[in-house]
N, C-alpha and C positions, 0 to 999 in steps of 0.2 A: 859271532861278533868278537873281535878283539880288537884293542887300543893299538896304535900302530905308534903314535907319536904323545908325546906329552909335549906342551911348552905353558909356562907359567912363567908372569911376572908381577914382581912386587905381593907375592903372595908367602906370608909369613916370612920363614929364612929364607928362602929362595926370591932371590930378588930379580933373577933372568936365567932358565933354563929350559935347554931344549932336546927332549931325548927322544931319539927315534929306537922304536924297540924292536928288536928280531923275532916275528913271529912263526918264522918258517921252522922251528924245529919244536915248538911246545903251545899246549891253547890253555897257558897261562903263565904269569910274570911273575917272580920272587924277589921284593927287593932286602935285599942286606945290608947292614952297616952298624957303627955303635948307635951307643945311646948319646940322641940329641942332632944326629946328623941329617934328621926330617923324614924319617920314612913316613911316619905319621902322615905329616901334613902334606907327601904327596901323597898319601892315599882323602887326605880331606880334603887337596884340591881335587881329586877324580870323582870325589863325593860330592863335593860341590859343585861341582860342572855338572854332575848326570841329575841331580836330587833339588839344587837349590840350597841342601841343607850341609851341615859338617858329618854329620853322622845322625844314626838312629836314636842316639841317646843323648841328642841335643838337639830337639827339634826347635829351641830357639836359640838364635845367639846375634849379636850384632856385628852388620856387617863389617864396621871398624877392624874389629879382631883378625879380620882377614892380611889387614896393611903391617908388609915388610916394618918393622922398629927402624931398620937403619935405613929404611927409604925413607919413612916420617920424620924421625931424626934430624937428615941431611936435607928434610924438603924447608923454603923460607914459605913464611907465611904469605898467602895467596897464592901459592905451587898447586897445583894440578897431581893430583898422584892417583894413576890407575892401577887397579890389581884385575889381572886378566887370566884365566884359563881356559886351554884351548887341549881340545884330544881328536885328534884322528881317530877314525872307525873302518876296520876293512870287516866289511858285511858279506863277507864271501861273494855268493856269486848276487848279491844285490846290487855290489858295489862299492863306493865307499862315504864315508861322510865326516864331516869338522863338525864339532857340537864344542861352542865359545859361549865363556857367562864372563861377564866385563861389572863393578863397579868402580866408580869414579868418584874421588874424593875435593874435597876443598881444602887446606893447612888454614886454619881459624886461629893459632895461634902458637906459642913455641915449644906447649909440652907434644911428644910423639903422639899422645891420642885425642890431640886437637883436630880432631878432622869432622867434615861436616858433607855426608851423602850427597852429591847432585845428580844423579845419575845411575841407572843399571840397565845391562844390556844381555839378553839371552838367544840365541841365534842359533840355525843350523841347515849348513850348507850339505847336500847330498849329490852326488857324481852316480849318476846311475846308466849313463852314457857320453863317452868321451869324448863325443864330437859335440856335443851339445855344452862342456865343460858344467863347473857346479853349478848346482841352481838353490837359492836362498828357498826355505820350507816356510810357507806362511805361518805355517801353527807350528812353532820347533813344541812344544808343549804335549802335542796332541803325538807327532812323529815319537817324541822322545819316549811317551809312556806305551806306545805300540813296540816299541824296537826294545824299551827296556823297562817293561812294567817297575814302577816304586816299589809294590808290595814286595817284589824278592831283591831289592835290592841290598837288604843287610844278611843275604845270603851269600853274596859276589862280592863286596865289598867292605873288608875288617880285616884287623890286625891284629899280632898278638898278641895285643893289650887286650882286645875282646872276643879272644876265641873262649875262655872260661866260660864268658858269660852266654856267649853263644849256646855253648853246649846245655848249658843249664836251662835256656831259653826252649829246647828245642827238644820235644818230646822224639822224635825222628830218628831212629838208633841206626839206620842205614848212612842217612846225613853223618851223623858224627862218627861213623866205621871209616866212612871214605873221606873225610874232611883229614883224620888224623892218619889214614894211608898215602894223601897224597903228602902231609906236609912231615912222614917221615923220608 
């Protein structure tokens, strides 16, 4: 399984982006940049789309926290503001699949985190024959944790903020040989 595409919008700094990623020469992605420029928060939108949650070591948080500042900012009270993440899946020879988590907000008033949940929405579209085009998964829930078990999900998904803790986490001394082979 690898991510083929990302698009996110109104999620944290990233207020509309759409990046289709090159898979064809590696079966995994390294993103780069200073500090503050979101690598983070696209790895918590990818986190969020697959898990529900931001990460492992926040398994609560309110959804609010998700909304763009200068989407909320710039929204007049009674605006509509969706924060949406959406990832492409090329499942090799399965096929392929869009797995989207959407909420929707309300502006209640004129500070940025006047917003009031009406809505959330978690889906997932699978292409597993072309002539048939995608077909919506009744249980994306049930698909999701077949195709990407939660338990090892803060094995595939963290950053160098939490590779420390990882390692300390994880009695595995093969894990942490090859975690720190691939990332020199």
């Amino acid at each position: 399984m690898k991510i083929s595409r990302i698009k996110l919008e109104n999620f944290r700094q990233h207020k509309n982006i759409d990046i289709e990623l090159d898979s064809s020469r590696s079966s995994f992605t390294i993103l780069k940049g200073r500090n503050g420029a979101g690598k983070t928060n696209m790895l918590k939108a990818i986190t969020w789309v697959m898990t529900g949650k931001l990460a492992k070591d926040e398994p609560k948080f309110d959804l609010v926290s998700l909304v763009s500042n200068s989407t909320s900012r710039e929204a007049s009270k009674g605006e509509i503001i969706e924060v949406v993440v959406r990832i492409d899946l090329d499942l090799g020879t399965s096929g392929m699949a869009q797995v989207e988590r959407s909420a929707r907000f309300v502006k209640t008033g004129e500070g940025i985190q006047d917003l009031d949940l009406s809505a959330t929405n978690f889906s997932v579209m699978t292409l597993e024959d072309k002539s048939r085009g995608y077909q919506r998964e009744p249980n994306p829930e049930i698909w999701l944790e077949r195709v990407f078990p939660y338990r090892f999900s803060h094995y595939f998904l963290f950053d160098g903020e939490h590779l420390e803790r990882f390692f300390k986490d994880t009695e595995a001394k093969f894990v942490k040989k090859a975690v720190l082979e691939i990332a020199n």
